[in-house]
py3Dmol code that shows the C-alpha trace and the ligand (Angstrom):
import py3Dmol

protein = """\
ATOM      1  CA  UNK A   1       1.074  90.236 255.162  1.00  0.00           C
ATOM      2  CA  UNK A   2       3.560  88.536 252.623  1.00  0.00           C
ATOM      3  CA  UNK A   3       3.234  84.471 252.120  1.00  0.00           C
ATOM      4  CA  UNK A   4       6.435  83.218 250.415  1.00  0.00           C
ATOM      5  CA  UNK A   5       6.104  79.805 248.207  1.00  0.00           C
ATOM      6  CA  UNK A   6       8.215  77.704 246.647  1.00  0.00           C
ATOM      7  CA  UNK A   7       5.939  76.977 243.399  1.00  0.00           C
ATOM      8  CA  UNK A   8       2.750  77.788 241.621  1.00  0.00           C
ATOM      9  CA  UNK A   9       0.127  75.542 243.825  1.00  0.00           C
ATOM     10  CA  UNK A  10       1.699  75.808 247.261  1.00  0.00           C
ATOM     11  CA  UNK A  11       0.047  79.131 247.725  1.00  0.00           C
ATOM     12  CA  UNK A  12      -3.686  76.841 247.492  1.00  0.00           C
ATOM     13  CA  UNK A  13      -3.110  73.622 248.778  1.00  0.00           C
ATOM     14  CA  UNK A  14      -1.204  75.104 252.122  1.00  0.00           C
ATOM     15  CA  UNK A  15      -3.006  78.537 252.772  1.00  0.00           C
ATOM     16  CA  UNK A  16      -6.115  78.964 250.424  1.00  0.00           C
ATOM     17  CA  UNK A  17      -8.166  79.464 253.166  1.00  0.00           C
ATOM     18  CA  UNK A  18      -5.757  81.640 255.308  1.00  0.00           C
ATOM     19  CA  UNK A  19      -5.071  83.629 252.328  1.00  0.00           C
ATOM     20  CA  UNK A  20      -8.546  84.527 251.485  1.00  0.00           C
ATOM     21  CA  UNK A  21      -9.624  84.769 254.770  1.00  0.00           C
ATOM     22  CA  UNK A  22      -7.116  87.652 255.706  1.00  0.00           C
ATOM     23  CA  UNK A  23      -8.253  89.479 252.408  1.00  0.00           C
ATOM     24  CA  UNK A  24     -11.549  89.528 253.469  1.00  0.00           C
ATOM     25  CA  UNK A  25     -10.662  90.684 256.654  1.00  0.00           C
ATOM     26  CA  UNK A  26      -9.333  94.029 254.860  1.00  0.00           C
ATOM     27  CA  UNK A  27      -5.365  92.869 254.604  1.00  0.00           C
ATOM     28  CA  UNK A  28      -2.697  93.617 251.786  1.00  0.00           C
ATOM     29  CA  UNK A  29      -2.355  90.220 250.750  1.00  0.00           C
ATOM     30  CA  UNK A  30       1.591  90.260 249.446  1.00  0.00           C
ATOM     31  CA  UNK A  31       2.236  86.999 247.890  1.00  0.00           C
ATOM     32  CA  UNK A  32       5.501  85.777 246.658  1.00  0.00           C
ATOM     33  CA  UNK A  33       6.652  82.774 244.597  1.00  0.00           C
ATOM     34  CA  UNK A  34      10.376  81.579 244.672  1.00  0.00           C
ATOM     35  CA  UNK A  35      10.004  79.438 241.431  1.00  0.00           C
ATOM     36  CA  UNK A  36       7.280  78.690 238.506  1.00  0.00           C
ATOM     37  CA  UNK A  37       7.501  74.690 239.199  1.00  0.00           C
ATOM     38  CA  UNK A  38       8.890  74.275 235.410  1.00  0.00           C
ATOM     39  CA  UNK A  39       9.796  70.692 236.608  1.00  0.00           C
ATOM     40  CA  UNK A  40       5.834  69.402 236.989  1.00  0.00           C
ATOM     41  CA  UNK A  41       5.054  67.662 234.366  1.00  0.00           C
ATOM     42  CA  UNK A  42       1.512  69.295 232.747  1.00  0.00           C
ATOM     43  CA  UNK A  43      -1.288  66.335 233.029  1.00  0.00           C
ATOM     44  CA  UNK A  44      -2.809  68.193 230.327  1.00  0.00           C
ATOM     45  CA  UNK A  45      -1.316  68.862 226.733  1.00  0.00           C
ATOM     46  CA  UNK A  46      -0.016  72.635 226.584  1.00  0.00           C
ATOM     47  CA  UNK A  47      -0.962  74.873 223.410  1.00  0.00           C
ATOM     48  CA  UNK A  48       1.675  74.711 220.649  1.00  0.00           C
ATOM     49  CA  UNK A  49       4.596  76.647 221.830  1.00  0.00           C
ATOM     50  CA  UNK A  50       3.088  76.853 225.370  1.00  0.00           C
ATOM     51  CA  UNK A  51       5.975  76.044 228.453  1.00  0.00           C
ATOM     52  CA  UNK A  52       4.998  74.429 231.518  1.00  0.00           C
ATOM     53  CA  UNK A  53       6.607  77.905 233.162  1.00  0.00           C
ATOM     54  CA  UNK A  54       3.947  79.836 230.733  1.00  0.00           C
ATOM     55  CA  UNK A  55       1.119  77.496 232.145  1.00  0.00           C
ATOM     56  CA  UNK A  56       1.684  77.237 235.538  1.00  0.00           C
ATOM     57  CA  UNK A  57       2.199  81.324 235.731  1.00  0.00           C
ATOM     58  CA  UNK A  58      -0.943  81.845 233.984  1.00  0.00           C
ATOM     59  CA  UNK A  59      -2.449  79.284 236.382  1.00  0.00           C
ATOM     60  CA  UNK A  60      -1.207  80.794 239.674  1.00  0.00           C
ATOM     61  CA  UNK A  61      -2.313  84.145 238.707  1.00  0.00           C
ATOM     62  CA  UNK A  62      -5.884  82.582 238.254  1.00  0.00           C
ATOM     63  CA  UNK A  63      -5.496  81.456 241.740  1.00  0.00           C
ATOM     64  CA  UNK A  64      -4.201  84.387 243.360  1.00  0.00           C
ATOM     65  CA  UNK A  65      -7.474  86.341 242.222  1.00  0.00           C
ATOM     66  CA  UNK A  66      -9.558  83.417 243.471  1.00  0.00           C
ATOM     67  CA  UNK A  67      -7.735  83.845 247.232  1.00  0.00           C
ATOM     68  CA  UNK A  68      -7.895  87.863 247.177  1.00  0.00           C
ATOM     69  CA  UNK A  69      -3.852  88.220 246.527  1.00  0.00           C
ATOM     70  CA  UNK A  70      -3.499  92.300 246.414  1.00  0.00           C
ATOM     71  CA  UNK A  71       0.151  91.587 244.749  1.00  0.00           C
ATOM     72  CA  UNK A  72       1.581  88.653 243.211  1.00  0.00           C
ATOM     73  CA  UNK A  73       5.962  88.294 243.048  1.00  0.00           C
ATOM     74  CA  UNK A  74       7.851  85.839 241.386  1.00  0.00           C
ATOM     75  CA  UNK A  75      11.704  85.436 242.266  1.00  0.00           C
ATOM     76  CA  UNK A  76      12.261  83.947 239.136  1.00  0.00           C
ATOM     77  CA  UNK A  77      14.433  80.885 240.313  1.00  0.00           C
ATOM     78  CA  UNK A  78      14.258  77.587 238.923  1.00  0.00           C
ATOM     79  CA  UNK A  79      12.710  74.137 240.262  1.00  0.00           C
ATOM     80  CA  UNK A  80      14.764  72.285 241.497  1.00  0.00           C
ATOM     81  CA  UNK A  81      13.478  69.159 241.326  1.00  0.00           C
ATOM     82  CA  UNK A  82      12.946  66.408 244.230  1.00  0.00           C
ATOM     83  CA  UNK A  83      15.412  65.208 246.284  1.00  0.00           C
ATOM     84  CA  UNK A  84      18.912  63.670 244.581  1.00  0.00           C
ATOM     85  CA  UNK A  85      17.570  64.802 241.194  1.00  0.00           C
ATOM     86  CA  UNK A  86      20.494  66.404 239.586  1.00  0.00           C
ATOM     87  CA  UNK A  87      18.424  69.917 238.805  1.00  0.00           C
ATOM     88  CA  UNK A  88      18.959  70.721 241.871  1.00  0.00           C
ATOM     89  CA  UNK A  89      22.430  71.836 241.105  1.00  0.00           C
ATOM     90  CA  UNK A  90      21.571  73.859 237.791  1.00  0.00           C
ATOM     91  CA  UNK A  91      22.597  77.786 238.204  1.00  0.00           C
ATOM     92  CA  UNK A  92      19.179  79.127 238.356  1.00  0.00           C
ATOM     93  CA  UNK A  93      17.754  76.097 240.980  1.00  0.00           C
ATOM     94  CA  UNK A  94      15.893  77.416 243.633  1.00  0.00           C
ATOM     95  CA  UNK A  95      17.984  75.025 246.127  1.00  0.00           C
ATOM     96  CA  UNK A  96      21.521  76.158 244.739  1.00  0.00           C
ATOM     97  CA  UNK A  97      20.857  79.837 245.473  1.00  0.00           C
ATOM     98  CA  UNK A  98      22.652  82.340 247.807  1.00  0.00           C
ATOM     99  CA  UNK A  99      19.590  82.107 250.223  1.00  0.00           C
ATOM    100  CA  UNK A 100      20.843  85.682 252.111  1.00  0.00           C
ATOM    101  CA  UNK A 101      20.753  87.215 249.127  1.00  0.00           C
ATOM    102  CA  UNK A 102      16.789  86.045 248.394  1.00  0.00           C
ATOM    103  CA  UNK A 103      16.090  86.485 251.904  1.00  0.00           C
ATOM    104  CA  UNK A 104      17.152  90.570 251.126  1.00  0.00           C
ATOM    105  CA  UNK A 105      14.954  90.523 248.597  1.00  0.00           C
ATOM    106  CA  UNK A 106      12.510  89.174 250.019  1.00  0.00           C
ATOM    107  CA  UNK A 107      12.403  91.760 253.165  1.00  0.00           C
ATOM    108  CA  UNK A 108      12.463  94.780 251.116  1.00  0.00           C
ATOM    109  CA  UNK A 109       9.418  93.616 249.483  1.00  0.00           C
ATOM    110  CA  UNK A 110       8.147  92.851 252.931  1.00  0.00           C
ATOM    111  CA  UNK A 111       9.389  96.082 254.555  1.00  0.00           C
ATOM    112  CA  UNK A 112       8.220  98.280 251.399  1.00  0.00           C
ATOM    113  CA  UNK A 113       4.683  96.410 251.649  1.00  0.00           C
ATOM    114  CA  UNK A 114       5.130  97.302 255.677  1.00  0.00           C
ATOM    115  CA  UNK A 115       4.032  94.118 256.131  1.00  0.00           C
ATOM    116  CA  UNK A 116       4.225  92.418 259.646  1.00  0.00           C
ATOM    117  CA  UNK A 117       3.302  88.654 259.520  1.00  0.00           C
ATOM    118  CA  UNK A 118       5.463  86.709 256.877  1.00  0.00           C
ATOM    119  CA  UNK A 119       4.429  83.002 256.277  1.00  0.00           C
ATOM    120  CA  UNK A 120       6.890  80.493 255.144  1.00  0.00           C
ATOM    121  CA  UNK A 121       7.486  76.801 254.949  1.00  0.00           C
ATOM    122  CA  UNK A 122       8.710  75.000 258.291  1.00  0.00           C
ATOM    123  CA  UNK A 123      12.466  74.066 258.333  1.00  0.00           C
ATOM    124  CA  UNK A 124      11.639  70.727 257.224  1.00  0.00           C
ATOM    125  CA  UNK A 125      10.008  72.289 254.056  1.00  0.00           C
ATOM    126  CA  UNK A 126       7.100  70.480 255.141  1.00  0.00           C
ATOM    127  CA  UNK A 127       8.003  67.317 253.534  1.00  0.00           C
ATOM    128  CA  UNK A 128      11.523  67.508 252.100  1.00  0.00           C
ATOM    129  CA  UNK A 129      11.533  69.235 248.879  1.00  0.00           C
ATOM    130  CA  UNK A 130      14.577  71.160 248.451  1.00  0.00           C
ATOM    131  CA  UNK A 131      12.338  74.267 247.037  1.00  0.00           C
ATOM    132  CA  UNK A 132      10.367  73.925 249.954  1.00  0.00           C
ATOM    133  CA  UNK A 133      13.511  73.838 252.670  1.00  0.00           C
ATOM    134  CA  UNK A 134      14.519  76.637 250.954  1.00  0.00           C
ATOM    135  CA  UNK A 135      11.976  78.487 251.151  1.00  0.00           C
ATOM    136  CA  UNK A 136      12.157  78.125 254.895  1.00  0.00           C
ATOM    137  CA  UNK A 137      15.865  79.216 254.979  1.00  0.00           C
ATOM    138  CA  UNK A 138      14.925  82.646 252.856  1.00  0.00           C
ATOM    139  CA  UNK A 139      11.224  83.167 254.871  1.00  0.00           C
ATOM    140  CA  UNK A 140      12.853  82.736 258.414  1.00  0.00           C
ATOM    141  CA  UNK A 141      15.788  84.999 257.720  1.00  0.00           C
ATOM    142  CA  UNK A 142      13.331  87.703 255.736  1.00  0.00           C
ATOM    143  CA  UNK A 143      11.182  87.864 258.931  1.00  0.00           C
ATOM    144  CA  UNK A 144      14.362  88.257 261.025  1.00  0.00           C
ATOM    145  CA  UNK A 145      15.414  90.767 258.751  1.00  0.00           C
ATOM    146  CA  UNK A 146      11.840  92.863 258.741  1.00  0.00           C
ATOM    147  CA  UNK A 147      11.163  92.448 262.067  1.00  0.00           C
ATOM    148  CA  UNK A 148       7.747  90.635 260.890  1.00  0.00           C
ATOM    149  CA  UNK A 149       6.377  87.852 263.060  1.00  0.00           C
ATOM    150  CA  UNK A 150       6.910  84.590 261.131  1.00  0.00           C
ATOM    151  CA  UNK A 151       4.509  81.549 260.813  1.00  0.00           C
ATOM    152  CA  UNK A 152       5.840  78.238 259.230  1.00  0.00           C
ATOM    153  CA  UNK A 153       3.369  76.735 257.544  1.00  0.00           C
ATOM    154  CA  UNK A 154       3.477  72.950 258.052  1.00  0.00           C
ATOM    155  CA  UNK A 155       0.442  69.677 257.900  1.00  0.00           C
ATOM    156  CA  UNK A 156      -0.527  68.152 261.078  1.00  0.00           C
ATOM    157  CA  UNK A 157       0.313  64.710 260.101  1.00  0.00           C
ATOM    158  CA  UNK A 158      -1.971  62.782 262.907  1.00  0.00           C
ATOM    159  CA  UNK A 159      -4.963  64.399 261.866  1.00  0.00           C
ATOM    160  CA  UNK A 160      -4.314  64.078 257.812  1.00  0.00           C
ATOM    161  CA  UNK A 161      -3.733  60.262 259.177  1.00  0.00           C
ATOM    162  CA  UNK A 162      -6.991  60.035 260.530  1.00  0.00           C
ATOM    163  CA  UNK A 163      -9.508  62.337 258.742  1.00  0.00           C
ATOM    164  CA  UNK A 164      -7.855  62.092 255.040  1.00  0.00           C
ATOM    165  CA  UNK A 165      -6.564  59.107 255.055  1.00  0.00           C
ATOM    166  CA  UNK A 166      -4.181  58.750 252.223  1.00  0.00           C
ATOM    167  CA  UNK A 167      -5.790  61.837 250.186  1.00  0.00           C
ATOM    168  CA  UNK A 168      -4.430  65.041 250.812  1.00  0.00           C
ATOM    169  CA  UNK A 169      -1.968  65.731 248.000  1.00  0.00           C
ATOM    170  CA  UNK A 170       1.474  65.942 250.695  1.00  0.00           C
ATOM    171  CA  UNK A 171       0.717  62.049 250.975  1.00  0.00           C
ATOM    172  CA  UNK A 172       1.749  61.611 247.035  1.00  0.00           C
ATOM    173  CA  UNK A 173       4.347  64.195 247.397  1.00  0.00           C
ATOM    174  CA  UNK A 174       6.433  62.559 250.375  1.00  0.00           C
ATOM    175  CA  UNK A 175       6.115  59.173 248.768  1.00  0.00           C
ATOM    176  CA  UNK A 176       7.218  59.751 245.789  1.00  0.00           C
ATOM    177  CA  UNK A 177      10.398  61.986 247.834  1.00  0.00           C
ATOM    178  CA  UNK A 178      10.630  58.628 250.375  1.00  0.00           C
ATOM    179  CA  UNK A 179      10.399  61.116 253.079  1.00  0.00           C
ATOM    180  CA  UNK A 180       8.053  62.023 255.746  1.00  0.00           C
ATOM    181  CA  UNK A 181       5.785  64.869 256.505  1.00  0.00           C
ATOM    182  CA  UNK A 182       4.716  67.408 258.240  1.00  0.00           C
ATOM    183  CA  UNK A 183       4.335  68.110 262.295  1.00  0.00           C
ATOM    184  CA  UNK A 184       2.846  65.884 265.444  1.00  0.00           C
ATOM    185  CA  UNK A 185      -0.340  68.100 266.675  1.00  0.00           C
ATOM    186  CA  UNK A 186       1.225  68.800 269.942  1.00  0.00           C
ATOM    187  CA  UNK A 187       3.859  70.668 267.741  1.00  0.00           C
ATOM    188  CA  UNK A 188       1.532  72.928 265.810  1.00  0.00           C
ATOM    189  CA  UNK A 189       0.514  76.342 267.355  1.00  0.00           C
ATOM    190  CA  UNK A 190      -2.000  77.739 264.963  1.00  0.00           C
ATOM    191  CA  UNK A 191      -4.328  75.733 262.957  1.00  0.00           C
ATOM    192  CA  UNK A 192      -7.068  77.684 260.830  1.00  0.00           C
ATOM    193  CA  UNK A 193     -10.421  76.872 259.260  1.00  0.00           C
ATOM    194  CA  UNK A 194     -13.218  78.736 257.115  1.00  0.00           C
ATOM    195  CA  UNK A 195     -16.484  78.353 256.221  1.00  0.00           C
ATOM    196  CA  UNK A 196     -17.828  76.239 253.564  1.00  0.00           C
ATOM    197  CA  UNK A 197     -17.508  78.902 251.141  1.00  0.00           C
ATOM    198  CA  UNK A 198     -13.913  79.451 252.167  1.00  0.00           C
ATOM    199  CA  UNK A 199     -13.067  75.564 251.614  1.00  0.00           C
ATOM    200  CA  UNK A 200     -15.307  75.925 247.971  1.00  0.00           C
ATOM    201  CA  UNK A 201     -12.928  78.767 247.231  1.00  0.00           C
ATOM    202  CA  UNK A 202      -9.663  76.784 248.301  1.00  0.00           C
ATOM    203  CA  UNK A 203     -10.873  74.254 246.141  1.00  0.00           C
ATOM    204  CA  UNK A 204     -11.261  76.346 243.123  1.00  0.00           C
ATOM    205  CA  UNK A 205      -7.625  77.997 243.506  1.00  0.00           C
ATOM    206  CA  UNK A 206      -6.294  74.377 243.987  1.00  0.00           C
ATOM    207  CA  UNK A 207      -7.926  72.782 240.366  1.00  0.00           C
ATOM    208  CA  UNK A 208      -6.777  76.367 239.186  1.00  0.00           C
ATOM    209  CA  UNK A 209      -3.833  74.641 238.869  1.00  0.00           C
ATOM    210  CA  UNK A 210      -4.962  72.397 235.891  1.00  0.00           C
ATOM    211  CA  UNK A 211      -1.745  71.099 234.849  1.00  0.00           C
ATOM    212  CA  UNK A 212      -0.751  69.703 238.120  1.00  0.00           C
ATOM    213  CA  UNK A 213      -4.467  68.621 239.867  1.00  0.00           C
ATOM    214  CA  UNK A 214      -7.216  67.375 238.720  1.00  0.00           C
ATOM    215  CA  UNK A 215     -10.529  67.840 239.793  1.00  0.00           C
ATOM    216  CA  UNK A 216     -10.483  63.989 240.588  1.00  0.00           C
ATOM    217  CA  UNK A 217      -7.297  64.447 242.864  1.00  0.00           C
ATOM    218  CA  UNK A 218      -9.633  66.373 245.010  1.00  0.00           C
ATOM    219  CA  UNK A 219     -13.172  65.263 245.374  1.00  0.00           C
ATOM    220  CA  UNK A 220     -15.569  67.686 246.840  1.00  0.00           C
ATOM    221  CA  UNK A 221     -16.481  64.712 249.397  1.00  0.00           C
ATOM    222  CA  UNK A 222     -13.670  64.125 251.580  1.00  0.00           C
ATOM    223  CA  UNK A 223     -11.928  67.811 250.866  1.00  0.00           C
ATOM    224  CA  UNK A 224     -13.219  69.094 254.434  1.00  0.00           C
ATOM    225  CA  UNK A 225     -11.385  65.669 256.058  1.00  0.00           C
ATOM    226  CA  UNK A 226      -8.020  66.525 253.846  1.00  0.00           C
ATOM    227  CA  UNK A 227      -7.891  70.614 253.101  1.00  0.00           C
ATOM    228  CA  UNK A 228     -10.621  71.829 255.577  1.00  0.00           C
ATOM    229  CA  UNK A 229      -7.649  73.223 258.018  1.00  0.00           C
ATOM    230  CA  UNK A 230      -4.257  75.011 257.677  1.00  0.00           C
ATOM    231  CA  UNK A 231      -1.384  74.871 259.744  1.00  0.00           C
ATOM    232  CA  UNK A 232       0.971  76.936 261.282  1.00  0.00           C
ATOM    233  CA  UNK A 233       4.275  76.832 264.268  1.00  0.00           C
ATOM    234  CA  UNK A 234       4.462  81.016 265.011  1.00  0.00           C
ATOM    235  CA  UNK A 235       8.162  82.027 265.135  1.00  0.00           C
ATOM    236  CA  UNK A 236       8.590  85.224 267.631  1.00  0.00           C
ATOM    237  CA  UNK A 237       7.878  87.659 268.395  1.00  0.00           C
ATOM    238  CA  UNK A 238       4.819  87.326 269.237  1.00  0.00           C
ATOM    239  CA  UNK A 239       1.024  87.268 267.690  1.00  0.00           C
ATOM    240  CA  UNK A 240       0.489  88.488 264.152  1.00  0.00           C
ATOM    241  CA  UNK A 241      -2.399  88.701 261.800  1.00  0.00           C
ATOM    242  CA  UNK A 242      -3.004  84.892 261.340  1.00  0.00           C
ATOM    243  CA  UNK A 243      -3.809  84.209 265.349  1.00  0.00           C
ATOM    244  CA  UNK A 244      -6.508  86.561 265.015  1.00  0.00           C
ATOM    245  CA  UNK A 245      -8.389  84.320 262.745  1.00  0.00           C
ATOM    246  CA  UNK A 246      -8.915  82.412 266.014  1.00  0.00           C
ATOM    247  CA  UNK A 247      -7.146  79.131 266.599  1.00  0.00           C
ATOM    248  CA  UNK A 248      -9.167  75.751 265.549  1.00  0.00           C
ATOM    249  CA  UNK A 249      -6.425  73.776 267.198  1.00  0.00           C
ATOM    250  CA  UNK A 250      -8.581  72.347 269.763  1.00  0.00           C
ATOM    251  CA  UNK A 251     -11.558  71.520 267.419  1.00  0.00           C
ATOM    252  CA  UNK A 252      -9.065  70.109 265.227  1.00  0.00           C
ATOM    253  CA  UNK A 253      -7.931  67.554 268.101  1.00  0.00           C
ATOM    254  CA  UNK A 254     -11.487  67.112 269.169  1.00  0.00           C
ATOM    255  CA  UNK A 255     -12.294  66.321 265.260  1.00  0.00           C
ATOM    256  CA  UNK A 256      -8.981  63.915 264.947  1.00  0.00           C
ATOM    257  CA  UNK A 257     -10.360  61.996 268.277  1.00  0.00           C
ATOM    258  CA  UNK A 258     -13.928  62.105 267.576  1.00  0.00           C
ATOM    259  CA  UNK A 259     -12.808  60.178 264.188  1.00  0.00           C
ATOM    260  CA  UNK A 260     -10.469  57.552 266.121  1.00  0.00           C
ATOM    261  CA  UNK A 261     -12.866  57.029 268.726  1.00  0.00           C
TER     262      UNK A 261
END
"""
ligand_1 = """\
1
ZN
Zn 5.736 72.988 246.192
"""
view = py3Dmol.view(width=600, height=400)
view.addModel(protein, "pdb")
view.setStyle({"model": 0}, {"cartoon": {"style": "trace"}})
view.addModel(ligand_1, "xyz")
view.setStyle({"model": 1}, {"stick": {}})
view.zoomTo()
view.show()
C-alpha cells in the first residue's frame, strides 16, 4: 500500500496506527511525503547550521521506522504555508504545482510498488491546508491512474467533539486556518483502532516529531479519547487492504454516545 502526505507528521497523527498495523500484518508499507513542512516553526532550537527541512526529515524518518514504513519518498515540494499566506505562490509550493504531473509520479511509484490501496487526504484536505487539499487532488487522481482503491483519510469531527474535547492537534490546526474540520460520522466509512501497544507506538512516531509536538501536546491520558481511532471515506472500487483491519465504526458511535449519554 502507498500513504501519500502532505508533511513530515501527517503520516503519525492521521494513520500511525493504520500504518503499523498493515506492516504487521505482512504489507509493503510505501510511504510518500509531498513536502518537508520547512514552514513549521521548530519549538526546539536546531544545531548550528541545522534547517527546519534537515530536522523535520531526520524526524520523519525516525517515525517511519517506529510505524514499520518498508520505503519512505519525498516529492521534494515546498510548504506552502496556511491559507492566504503568500508562500503559497512560491515556485516550489506544494499548492502552486502542476498536480497531474505529481499525480504521474506518484502512480508509477504506486504501480512499480504494485501497490493496490492508496491513502490520501479527503478533498477538503481534512481541514483546509492548501498542502493538504493538494494532496487530495494528486492521491485521488494517482489511484485513478493505478487502478488502486483509494481511502481519504479524514477526522470524525462529532466524536473528536465529544471524546477529545479540544485536544487532538486538528483542533489547533483549523483555528489557527479559521476553518473547519474534518467529516460528520454518518459520512465516514472506515474507522480503525489498535491495541494499546499500537496507540503507545502512534504516540512515539507523533513526539518523533520533536520540533513540531511536544510530549505535553499529547498526554498519555486522554490520547485514547483524541488519537485512539483513524478515519477513512473508501473511494471505488471497492474493498482494499485497510477494511480488512475490521471496521470500529460502530464502536466508535457506541463510544461517542456512551460519552454524551
Ligand atoms: Zn500537514
Amino acid at each position: 500500500m502507498l500513504a501519500l502526505h502532505a508533511h513530515p507528521d501527517d503520516e503519525a497523527i492521521f494513520t500511525g496506527i493504520t500504518l503499523r498495523r498493515l506492516a504487521d500484518a505482512g504489507a509493503r508499507v510505501v510511504l510518500v511525503i509531498a513536502t518537508a513542512g520547512e514552514l513549521g516553526s521548530s519549538r526546539v532550537p536546531l544545531r548550528t547550521g541545522e534547517t527546519v527541512r534537515q530536522r523535520r526529515i531526520a524526524e520523519l524518518e525516525r517515525s517511519a521506522e517506529l510505524l514499520g514504513v518498508s520505503r519512505l519518498v519525498l516529492l521534494g515540494r515546498r510548504d506552502s504555508g496556511l491559507p492566504g499566506w503568500s508562500s503559497g505562490g512560491h515556485r516550489h509550493a506544494l499548492a502552486a504545482a502542476d498536480p497531474l504531473r505529481l499525480a504521474r509520479r506518484v502512480s508509477r511509484i504506486a504501480a512499480a510498488e504494485g501497490a493496490g490501496t492508496l491513502v490520501h487526504d479527503d478533498e477538503q484536505g481534512i481541514y483546509g491546508h492548501p498542502d493538504h487539499r493538494a494532496t487530495y487532488r494528486i492521491g485521488a487522481t494517482a489511484a485513478r491512474l493505478t487502478g488502486a482503491t483509494g481511502y481519504q483519510m479524514t477526522v470524525d469531527r462529532e466524536h473528536l467533539h465529544l471524546s477529545a474535547r479540544d485536544a487532538h492537534l486538528v483542533h489547533g490546526a483549523a483555528r489557527a486556518a479559521a476553518v473547519g474540520f474534518g467529516r460528520t460520522t454518518v459520512e465516514i466509512s472506515l474507522a480503525v483502532t489498535g491495541t494499546a501497544e499500537h496507540l503507545r507506538i502512534k504516540r512515539a512516531a507523533m513526539t518523533a516529531h520533536g520540533s513540531q509536538i511536544a510530549p505535553e501536546d499529547v498526554p498519555a491520558d486522554g490520547f485514547v479519547g483524541a488519537y485512539g481511532f483513524e478515519w477513512f471515506r473508501r473511494t471505488d472500487p471497492g474493498p482494499g487492504v485497510l477494511d480488512a483491519l475490521g471496521n470500529a465504526h460502530l464502536v466508535a458511535g457506541g463510544l461517542a454516545a456512551g460519552v454524551a449519554s
